[in-house]
C-alpha positions in Angstrom: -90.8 149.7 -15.8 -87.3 150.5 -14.4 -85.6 152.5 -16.9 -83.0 154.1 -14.5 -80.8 151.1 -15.1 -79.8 152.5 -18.5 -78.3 155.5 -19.9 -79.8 157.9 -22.1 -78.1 156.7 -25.5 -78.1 152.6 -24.4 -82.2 153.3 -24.7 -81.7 155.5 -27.6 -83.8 155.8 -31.2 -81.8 158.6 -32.7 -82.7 160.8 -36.1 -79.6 161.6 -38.5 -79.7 165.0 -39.6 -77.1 166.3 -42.1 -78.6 169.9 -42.3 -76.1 171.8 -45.0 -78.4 169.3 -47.6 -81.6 169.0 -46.0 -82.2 172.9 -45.7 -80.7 173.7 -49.2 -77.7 175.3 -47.6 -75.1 176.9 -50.5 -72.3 173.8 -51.5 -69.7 177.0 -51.1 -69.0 179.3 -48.2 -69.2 182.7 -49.7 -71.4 184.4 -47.0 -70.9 187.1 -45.6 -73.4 187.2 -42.6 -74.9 184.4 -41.0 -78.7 182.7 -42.7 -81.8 181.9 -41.0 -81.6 178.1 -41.7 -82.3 177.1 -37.8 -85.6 178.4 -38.5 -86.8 175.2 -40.5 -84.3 172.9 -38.6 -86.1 174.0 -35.6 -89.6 172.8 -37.1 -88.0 169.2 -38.1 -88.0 168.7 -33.8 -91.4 167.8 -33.6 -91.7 165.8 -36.8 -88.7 164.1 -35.1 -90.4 163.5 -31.7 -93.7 162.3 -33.3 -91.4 159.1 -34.9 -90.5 158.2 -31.3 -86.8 159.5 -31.9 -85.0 160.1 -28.2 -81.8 161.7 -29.6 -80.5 163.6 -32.8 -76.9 163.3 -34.7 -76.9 166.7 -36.3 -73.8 167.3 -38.6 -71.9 168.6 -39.4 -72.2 171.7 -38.2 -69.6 174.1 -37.4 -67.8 176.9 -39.9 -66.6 175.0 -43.1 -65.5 176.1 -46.6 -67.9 173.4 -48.8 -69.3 170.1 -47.5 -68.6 170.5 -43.4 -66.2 168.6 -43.2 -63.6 171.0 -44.5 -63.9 172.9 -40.9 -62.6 176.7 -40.9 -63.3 177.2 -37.4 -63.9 174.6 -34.6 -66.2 177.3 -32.2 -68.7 178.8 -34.8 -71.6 177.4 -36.6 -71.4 177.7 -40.2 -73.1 180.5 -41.0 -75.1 178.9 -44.3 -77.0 177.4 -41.2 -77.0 180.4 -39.2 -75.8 181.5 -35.4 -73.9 180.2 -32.4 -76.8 181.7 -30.5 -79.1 179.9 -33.2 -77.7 176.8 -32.3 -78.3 177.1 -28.4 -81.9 177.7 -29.2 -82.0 174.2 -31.3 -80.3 172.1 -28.5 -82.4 173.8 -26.1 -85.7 173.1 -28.2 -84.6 169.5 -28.4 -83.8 169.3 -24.5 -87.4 170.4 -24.1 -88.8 167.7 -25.7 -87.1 165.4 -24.2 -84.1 164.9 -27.5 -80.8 164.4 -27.0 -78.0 166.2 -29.4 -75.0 164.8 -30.8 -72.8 166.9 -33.2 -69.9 165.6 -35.3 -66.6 166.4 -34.3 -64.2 166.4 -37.2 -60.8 166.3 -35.7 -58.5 164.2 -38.0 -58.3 166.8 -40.5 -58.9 170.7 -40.7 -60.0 172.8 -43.7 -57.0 175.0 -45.8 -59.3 178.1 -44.4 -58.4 176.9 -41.0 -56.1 179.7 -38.7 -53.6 177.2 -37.9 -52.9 176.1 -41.7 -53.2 179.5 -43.1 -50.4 180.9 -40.5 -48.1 178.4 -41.9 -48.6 179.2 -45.4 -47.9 183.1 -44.3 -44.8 182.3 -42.0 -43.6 178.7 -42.8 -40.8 177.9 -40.8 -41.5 180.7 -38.3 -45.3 179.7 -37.8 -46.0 178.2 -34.1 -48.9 176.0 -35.9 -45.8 174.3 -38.3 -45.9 171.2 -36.7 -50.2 171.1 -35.7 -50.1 169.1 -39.2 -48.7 165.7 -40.4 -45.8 165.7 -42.8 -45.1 169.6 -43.4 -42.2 169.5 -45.2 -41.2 173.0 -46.5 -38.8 171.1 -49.1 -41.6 170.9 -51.6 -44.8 172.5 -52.8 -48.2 170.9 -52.8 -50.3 170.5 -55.8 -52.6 173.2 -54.6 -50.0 175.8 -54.8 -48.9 176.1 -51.4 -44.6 176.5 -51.1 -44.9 173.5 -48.4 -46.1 169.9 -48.0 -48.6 167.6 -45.9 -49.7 165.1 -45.4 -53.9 165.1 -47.0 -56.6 162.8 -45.9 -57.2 160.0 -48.8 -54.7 162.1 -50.8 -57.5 165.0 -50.9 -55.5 168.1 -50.4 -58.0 170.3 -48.8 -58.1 168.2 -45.8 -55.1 168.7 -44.2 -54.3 166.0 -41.6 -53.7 167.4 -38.1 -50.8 165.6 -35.9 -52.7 164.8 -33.1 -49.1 163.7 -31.4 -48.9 167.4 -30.7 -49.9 168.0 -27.4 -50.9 171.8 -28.4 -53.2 170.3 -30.9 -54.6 167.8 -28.3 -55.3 170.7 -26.1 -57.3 173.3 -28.5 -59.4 170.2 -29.6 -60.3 169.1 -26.1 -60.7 172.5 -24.8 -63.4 172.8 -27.9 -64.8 169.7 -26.3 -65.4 171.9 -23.5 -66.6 174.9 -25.5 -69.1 173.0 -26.8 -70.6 171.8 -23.9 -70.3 175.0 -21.8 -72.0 176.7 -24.6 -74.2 174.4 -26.7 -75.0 171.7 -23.7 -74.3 169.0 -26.6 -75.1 165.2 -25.4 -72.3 163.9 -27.3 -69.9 163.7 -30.3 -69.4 161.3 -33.3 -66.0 161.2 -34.3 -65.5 161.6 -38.4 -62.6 158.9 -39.3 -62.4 157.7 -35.7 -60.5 154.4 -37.6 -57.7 156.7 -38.0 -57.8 159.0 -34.8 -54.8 158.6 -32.5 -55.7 156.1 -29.7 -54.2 158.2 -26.8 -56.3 161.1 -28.2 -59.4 159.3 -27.7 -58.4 158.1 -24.2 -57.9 161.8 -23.4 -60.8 163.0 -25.0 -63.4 160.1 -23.1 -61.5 161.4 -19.7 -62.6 165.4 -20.9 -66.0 164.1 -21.7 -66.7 161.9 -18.5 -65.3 165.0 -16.4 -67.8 167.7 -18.8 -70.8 165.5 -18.4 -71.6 162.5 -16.9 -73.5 160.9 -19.1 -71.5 162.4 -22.1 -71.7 159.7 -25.6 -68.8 159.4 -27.8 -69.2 157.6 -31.2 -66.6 156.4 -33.7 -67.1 156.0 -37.9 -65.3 152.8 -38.0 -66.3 150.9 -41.4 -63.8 148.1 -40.9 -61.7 146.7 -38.2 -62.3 144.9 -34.8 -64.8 147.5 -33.2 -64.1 146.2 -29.7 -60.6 147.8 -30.2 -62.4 151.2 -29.8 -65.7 150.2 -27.7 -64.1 150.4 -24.4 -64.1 151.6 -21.2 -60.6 153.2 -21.8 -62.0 154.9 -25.2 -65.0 155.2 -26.9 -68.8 154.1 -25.6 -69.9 153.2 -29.2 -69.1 153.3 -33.0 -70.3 152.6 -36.5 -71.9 149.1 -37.4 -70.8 149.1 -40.9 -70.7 145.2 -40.6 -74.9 145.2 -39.5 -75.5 148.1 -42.4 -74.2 145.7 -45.2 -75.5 142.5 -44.2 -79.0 144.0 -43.8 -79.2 144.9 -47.2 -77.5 142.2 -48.7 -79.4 139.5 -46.5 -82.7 141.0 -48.3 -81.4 141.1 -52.0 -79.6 137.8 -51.5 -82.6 136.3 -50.0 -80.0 135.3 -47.2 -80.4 135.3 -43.8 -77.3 133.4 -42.9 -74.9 136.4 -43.2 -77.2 138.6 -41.1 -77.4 135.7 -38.4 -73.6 135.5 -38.7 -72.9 138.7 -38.2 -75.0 139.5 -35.1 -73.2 136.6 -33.6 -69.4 137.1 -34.1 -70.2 140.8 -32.9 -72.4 139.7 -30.3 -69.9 141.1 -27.5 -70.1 144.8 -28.5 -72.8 144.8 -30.6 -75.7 146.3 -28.1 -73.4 149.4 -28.0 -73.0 150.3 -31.7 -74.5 152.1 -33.4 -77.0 150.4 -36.5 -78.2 152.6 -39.5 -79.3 151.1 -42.9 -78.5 154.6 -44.6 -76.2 157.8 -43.6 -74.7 160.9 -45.5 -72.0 158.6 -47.0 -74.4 155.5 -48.2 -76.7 155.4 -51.3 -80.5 155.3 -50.1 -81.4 151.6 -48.1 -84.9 152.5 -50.8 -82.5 152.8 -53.7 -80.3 150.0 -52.6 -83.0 147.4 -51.7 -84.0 145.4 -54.8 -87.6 145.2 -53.7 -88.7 148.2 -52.3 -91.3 145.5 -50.3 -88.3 144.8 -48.1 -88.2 147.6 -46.3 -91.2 146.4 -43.6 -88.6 143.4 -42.4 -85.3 145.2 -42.7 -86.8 148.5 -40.5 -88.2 145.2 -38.1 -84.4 144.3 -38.0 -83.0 147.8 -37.7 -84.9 148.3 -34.6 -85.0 144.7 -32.8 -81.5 143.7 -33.2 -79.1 144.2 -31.2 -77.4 147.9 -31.4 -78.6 151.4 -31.0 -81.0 152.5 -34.4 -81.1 155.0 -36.7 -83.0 156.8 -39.1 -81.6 159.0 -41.8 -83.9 162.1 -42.4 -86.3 161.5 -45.2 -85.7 157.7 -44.4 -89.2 157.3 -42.7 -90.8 158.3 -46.5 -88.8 155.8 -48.5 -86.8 158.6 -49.9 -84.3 157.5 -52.9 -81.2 159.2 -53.6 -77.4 157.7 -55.0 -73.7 159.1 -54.8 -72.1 159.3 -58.4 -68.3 159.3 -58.3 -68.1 162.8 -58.2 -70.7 163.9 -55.6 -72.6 162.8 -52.6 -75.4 165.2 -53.0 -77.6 163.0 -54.2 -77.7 161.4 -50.8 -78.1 165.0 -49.0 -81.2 166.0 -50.7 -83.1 169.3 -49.8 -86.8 168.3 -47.9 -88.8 171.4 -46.9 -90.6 170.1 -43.4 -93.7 171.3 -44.2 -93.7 168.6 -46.6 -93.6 166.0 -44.1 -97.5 165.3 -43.8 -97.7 165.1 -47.8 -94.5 162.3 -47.8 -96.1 160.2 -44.9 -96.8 157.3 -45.9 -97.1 153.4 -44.5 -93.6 152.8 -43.4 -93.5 156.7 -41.7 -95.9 154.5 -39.6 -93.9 151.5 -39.8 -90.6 153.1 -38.1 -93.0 155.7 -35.5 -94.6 152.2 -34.2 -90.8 150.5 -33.8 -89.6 153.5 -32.7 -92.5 153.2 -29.5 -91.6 149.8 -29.2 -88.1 150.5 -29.3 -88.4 153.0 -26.5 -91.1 151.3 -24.3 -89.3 147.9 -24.1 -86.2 147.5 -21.9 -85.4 144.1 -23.7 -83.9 146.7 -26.5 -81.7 148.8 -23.8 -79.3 146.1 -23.4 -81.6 142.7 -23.4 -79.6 139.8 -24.4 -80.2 138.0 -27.8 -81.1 134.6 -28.8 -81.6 132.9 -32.2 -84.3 130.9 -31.9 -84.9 129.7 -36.5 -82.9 130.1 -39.0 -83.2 129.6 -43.0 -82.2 131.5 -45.9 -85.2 133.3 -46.0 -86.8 133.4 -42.3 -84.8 134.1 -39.5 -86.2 134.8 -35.8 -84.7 135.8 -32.9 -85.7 136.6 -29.5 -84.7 139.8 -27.2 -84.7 139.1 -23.8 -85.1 141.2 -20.2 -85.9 140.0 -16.7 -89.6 138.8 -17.5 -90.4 140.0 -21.1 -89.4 137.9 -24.2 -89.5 140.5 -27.5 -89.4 137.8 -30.6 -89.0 139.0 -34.0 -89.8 136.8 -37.2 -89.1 138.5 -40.6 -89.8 136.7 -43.9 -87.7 138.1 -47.0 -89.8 135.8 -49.4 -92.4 136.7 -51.7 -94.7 134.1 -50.7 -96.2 133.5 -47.6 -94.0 131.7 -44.6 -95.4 129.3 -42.1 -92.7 129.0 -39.2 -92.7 127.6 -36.3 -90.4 128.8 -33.6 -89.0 127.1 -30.9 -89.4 128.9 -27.7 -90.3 128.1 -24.1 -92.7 130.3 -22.2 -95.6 129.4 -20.0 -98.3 131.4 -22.1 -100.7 130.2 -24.8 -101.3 133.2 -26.8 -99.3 136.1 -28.0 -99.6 139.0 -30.1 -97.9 140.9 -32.6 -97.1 144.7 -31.4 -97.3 145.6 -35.4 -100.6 144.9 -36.0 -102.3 143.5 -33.3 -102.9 139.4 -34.5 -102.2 136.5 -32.3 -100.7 133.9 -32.8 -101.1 130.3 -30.2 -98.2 128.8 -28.4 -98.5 125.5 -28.1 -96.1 123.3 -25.9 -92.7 125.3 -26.1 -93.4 126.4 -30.1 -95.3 129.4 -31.4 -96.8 128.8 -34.7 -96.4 131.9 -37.3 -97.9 132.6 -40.2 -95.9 135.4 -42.3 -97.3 137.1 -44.9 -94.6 137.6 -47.9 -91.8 140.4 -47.3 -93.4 140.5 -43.9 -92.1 141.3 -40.2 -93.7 140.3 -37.0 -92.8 141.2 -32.8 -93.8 139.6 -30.2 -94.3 140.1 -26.5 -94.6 137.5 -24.2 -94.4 138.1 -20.3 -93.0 135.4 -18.3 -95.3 133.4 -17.0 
């Protein structure tokens, strides 16, 4: 199989780690000397490799005063997680084992903690760093106490928003860029708030990381907008797909199809590059949001068979639960002690290590076009397609048992399903399934 036609992240299964939760890391940074946390993070590797995962989003990561993304300083890792030298060891162990590591880089916004801020609440008007934020206005004080103003993210005043404008500020973000690669060897970076970053930053930023590494992979958060407006060849290689992550769930607890199938074809342009998830740090539990937890065989089927690059949110793969209240996300950060893992494994663990072989052996997923081949509200099957394999996915979100039969030309009179090993005959140009309820089937069929 010719995999050299792809890059690393187009053939990419990656595993979300948001480590601050899943080690039990202190909510506030009142440390003095650095933990030992990489010691467990560095065990999750092989649990990670055994699901068939090719690349981890680990954040975030670096010095912050609470939740990580309240950064204090850009070049250090917060020490609740441990070392800079700590750090090396992990991308290094990953590298090994053939994982690639993407870290989140939080530069719309700073911590208070941050050097930059603190100078100007020590020298005001005299501070160099006066205009490094938007909206300091010395004419006012803020609500926490400060004798200036800014301008806060979502009105939240200890995320002070940086004035990427400022060519100074530009400069010690990209030249972090560089410090991250020179020391770290990071794979790439996933841009908090991307839907607000300046655009000429991120053109300046993709021309640092092409120049860094070749084969260097930027990802925006983008929830809404036109995603193509980022997913360029001027900006960014990938983002979010916020749009996919709702009308997963929704298709499943609807019993509804149609807005899945919709979706995948008004974003069919951009959608092999983004990036699909059906839970993250910021989203209640696809387990807890499902109404049937029998629904989560088709919708993992979907995750990784669609079109996009799929992911899986640590302590997905055991059908972990977990909700945000108004007041806190922790619920969806939950502390899992690895050693656990072979206690928690359960069906779906299987489930997603089986897609994620598929997902890596098949080059119809690196890119493959996509074709709809049945629609109703409660079937839907699609086909994947390369030079001379067909991949075909059925998913039933019914109860009951579907027979479907799905129009598609091939010249062979058998295939089977990669899930569980039953055939199913092909007769003429239509193969005739029979799905069990709440039940997911792939297909391979070689031309010919």
């Amino acid at each position: 199989m010719a995999h050299n036609k792809h890059t690393w992240y187009e053939e990419a299964v990656f595993y979300h780690m948001y480590p601050l939760g899943m080690t039990g890391a202190p909510r506030q940074n009142a440390e003095t000397a650095a933990a030992d946390r990489f010691t467990e993070l560095d065990l999750w590797v092989s649990h990670i490799k055994s699901l068939n995962c090719s690349a981890v989003y680990i954040g975030p990561l670096f010095e912050s005063s609470t939740h990580g993304y309240d950064t204090r300083d850009f070049r250090a890792v917060d020490r609740r997680l441990g070392t800079n030298e700590d750090f090396i060891n992990f991308v290094n162990l990953c590298h090994k084992n053939g994982i690639r590591v993407v870290v989140d880089g939080v530069f719309n916004h700073t911590g208070r903690e941050f050097f930059a801020f603190q100078d100007i609440c020590i020298n005001r008007e005299a501070s160099p760093y006066r205009d490094w934020y938007k909206g300091v206005n010395f004419g006012f004080n803020s609500p926490m106490g400060d004798s200036f103003g800014y301008e806060a993210w979502h009105g939240i005043w200890e995320l002070p928003c940086l004035n990427l404008h400022h060519q100074d500020v530009k400069n010690y973000l990209l030249d972090t860029v560089r410090f991250w690669v020179r020391e770290f060897d990071i794979d790439g970076i996933r841009l908090d708030c991307a839907n607000v970053l300046d655009f000429q930053f991120m053109k300046e930023l993709r021309q640092v990381s092409n120049a860094v590494k070749p084969d260097f992979w930027l990802m925006g958060e983008v929830i809404h907008g036109e995603y193509s407006r980022w997913v360029n060849d001027e900006m960014l290689h990938s983002v979010t797909n916020y749009e996919m992550h709702k009308s997963i769930y929704s298709a499943h607890n609807d019993h509804n199809y149609f807005e899945l199938a919709h979706n995948v074809r008004r974003l069919e342009a951009v959608a092999r590059e983004l990036y699909t998830f059906v839970d993250n740090h910021d989203e209640d539990r696809i387990a807890s949001k499902l109404n049937s937890k029998a629904h989560l065989k088709p919708v993992y089927a979907l995750l990784f068979t669609l079109p996009g690059i799929p992911s899986i949110y640590y302590g997905g793969e055991w059908g972990t639960e977990g909700r945000r209240t108004p007041y806190s996300d922790d619920g969806l950060r939950p502390a899992i002690a690895i050693s656990e893992a072979a206690s928690r494994s359960c069906e779906l663990t299987e489930l997603i290590r089986k897609l994620g072989q598929i997902h890596l052996a098949e080059e119809a997923y690196h890119g493959g076009s996509y074709k709809e081949l049945l629609l109703t509200n409660r079937q839907y099957a699609f086909a994947r397609l390369s030079e001379d394999v067909s991949m075909i996915t059925a998913v039933n979100n019914d109860e009951n048992p579907a027979s479907v039969n799905i129009p598609f030309n091939t010249g062979a009179d058998v295939c089977t399903d990669l899930l569980t090993g039953r055939t199913f005959t092909i007769q003429g140009d239509r193969i005739q399934i029979e799905l069990e309820g709440n039940d997911a089937v792939i297909l391979r069929i070689t031309e010919g």
